[in-house]
N, C-alpha and C positions, 0 to 999 in steps of 0.2 A: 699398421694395425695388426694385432697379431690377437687372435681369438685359438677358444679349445672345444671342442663338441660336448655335452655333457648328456649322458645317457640316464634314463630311469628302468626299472624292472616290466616300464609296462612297454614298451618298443618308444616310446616317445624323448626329444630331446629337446636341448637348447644349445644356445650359444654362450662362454663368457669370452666377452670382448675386451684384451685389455687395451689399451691407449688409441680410441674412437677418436675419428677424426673431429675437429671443430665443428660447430654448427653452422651451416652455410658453405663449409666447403666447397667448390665442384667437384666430380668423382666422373670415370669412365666404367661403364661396366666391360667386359669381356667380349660382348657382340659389339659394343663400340656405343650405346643410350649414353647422353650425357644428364647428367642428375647433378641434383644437391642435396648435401646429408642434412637431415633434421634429428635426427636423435637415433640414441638404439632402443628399440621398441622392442614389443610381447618378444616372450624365449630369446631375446639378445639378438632379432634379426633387425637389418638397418632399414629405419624409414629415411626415403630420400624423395623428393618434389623432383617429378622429369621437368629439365626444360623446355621441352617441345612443348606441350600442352597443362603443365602446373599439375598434374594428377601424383598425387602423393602414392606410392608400392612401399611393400616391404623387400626388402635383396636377402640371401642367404652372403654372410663374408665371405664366402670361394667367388661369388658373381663379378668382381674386383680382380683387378690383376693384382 
């Protein structure tokens, strides 16, 4: 997955995400949470369902190794 930060004039940004992984995937994040991708949501950051307890987060793309 390879994304870009994208800035506005007001201090706020997003993400473009180009080749997201599949839906369903598993992913590790970086502290070691194991998740599933559901899609890339608001400003391009990635929603994924933890497996521990099914609670859907959004991740920033650096949260990923």
């Amino acid at each position: 997955m390879n994304y870009q930060t994208e800035h506005n004039g007001k201090c706020g940004f997003r993400f473009d995400i180009e080749n997201p992984p599949v839906a369903g995937t598993e992913l590790t994040t970086k502290n070691g949470e194991l998740v599933i991708f559901d899609e890339v949501g608001m400003a391009g950051m990635l929603a994924c369902t933890r497996k521990s307890d099914g609670v859907q987060q959004l991740h920033f793309p650096h949260d990923f190794s």
